[in-house]
N, C-alpha and C positions, 0 to 999 in steps of 0.2 A: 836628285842631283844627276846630273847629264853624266854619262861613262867619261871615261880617261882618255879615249881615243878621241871625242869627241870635243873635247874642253880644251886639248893639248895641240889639235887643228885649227880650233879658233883663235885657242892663241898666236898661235906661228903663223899664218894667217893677216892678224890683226897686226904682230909688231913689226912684221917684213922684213923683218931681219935673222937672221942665224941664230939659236941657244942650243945647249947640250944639253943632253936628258936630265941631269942634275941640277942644275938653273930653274928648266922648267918644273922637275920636282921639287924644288921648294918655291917658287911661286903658287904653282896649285895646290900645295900642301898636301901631295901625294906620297906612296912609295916608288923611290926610286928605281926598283926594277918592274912595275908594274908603268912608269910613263916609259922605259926604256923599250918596251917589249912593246906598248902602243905605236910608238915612233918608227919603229922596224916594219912593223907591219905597216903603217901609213908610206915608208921611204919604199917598202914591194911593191905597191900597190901605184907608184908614181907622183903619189904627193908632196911628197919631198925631197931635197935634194940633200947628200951627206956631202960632208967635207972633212973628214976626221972627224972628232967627236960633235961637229956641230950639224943642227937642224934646222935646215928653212923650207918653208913654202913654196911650191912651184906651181905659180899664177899660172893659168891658161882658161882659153874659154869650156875646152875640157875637163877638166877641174871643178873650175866654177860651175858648171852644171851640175857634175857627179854630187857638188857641195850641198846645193840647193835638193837634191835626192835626197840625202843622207839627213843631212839638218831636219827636213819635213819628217821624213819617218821617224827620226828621234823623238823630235813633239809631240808628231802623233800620239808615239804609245806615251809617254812621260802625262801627258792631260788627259788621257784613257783612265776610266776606273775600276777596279779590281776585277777580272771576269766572272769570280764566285759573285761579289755583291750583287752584280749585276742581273746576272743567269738567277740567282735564289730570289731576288727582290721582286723580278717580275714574275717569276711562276710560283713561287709560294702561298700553298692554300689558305695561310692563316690569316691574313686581315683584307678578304677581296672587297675594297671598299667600294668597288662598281656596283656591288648587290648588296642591298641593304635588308631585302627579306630572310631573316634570320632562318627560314624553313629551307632555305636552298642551301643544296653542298655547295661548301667553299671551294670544291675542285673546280678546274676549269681543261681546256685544251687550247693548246698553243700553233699553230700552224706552222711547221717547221719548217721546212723553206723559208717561209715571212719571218720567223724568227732569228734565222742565220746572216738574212740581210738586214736587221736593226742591229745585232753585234758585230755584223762587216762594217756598219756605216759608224759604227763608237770607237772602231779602229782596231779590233779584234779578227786575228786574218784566219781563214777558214779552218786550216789546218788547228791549229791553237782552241778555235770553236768546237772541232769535231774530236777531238780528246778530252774536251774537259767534261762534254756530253757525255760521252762515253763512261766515262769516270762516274758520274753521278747515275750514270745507270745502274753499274756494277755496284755503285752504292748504296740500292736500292731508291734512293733520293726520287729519281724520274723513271718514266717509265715511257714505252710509245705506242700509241697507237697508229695500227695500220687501216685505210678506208679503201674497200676493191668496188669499184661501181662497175656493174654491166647494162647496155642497154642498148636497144635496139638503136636509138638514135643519137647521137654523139653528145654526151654532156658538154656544153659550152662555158656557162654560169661559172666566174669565181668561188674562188675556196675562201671561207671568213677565216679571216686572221685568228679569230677566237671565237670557242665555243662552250659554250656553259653543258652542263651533263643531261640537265632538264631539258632543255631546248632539242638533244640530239636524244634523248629515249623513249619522251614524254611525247615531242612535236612531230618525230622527225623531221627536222629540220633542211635534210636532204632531199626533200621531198617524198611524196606516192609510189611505194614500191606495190609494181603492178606485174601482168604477167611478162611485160617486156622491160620491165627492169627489176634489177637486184642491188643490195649492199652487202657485202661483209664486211665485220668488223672485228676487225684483231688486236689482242693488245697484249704488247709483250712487254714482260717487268714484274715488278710485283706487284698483285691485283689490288683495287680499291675498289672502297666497300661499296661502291654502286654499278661493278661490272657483275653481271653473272655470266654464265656460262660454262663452258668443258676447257677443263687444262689438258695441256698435247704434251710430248714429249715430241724434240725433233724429227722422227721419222714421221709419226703420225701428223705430226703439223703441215710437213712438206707435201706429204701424199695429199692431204686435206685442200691446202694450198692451189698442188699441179689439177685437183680435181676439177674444181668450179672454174680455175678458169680455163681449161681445156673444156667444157661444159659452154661458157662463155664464147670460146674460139669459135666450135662446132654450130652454135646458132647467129653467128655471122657477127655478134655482139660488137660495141666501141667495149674498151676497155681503159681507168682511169684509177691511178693509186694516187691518194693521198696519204702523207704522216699526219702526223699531231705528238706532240711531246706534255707531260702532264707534271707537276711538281706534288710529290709526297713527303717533302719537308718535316721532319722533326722543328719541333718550337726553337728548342738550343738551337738548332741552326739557322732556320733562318730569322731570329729575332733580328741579328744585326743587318742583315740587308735587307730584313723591309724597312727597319728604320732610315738605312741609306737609303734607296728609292723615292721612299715618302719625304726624305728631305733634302736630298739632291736631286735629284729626276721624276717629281712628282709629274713633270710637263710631259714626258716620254712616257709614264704607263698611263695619263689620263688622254694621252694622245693615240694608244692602242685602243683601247674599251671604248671610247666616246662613240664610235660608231659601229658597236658592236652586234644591236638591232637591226642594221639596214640593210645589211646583205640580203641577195636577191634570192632566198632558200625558198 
C-alpha cells in the first residue's frame, strides 16, 4: 500500500477541491493524526493551500513535475523486491543450477561493481546496497575477495561478471603470470574451504598490502584492483530466496551465468 502522504495528495489532487484532515481520514480509512501530520508536511513543502481547517491542491507546472518525481520513486520501490531475496537468491551456493557437474564447488564470485549495478537497476539505491552488504558480511554470510594485478603492460580486458573457483585456481583464468606480471589474491571474511593461505591480522595485512605494491610502483608497473563478493549462506537462509529467484527472476540470474564462459581470460 502506497504511504499516507502519498494517497492523501492524490486524492486532493484528484477532487480539486478543499477537505479537512478528518474527511480525508475517513475516506482513506486512516488515522487521523497520521493524515494530519502528512497534510502539514505536503502544505511546508508548497502543495497545498490551507484555509482554516481545510486542504486543497495547488496545481502548477511546478507541482506537477515535483508529482511526477515523487509518484515514479514511490513505484519504483513498491514493485522492487525485497533486497535480502534478492542479494541471497543470486549469490547463494546451494542450488548453482549453471553447473551441473556435481564434482565442482557450489561457490562462485560475484563481480561487485557488476553486481551493485543489477541492484541499482531493480531499484535498490546504493547507499541501502552498500549497508546491507555490509551487514551480511559482518554476518559472516559473504565475504570479498580483493584481486591486485601488476604488470608491466596495462591490463585492458574486462573483468567477468562471474567466476567459478575452478576456473580461477585450477585455469587461472587471469591469464600467465610471468616475470612481468603478478596476481594477488585477498580475501577478507570468513574463509571457505577452497581458499588456502596465511591469515593476517590488520597490521600485518597492511604492511603486506603497502609492500607489493610499493614493489609494483618501483618497477614502473600498470596497477588494477578488482572486488569479487562470494555467498556462504546457511540452507535456513537462503532456502527462501533461491526459491524466490528460481520463481520470480529465474530470467535475471540465467541472464548473468549465460555468458559466463566467454569472457576474454
Amino acid at each position: 500500500m502506497e504511504p499516507i502522504l502519498v494517497r492523501s495528495l492524490k486524492h486532493l489532487r484528484k477532487t480539486k477541491g478543499s477537505l479537512t484532515a478528518k474527511s480525508l481520514a475517513e475516506t482513506l480509512g486512516e488515522d487521523h493524526s497520521h493524515v494530519e501530520k502528512a497534510l502539514e508536511g505536503l502544505f511546508a513543502k508548497g502543495f497545498l493551500k490551507k484555509e482554516g481547517e481545510h486542504y486543497r491542491y495547488v496545481a502548477s507546472r511546478k507541482n506537477e513535475a515535483l508529482l511526477r518525481k515523487l509518484f515514479h520513486v514511490y513505484e519504483r520501490v513498491a514493485s522492487r523486491p525485497k533486497i535480502d531475496k534478492l542479494v541471497r537468491g543470486l549469490l547463494a551456493p546451494e542450488l548453482p543450477f549453471y553447473f551441473k557437474d556435481p564434482f565442482l564447488s557450489p561457490y562462485f564470485l560475484f563481480h561487485l561493481p557488476s553486481f551493485v549495478r543489477i541492484l541499482k537497476a531493480e531499484g535498490f539505491y546504493k547507499e541501502e546496497i552498500k549497508s546491507f552488504l555490509e551487514e551480511e558480511m559482518k554476518k559472516g554470510w559473504m565475504g570479498k575477495f580483493e584481486f591486485y594485478f601488476g604488470s608491466k603492460e596495462e591490463i585492458s580486458w574486462p573483468s567477468p561478471m562471474v567466476i567459478h573457483p575452478q576456473h580461477l585456481i585450477n585455469e587461472m583464468r587471469f591469464g600467465p603470470l610471468t616475470k612481468e606480471r603478478e596476481m594477488i589474491m585477498i580475501y577478507v571474511g570468513k574463509r571457505p574451504p577452497f581458499i588456502y593461505g596465511k591469515s593476517m591480522g590488520t597490521e600485518e595485512f597492511t604492511r603486506f598490502k603497502d609492500e607489493f605494491l610499493q614493489r609494483w610502483k618501483r618497477l614502473g608497473w600498470f596497477v588494477r584492483k578488482e572486488e569479487y563478493v562470494m555467498g556462504q549462506y546457511p540452507r535456513h537462509v537462503a532456502k527462501a530466496a533461491l526459491e524466490y529467484v528460481e520463481k520470480e527472476r529465474r530470467d535475471l540470474r540465467e541472464k548473468i551465468f549465460e555468458g559466463r564462459d566467454r569472457f576474454p581470460f
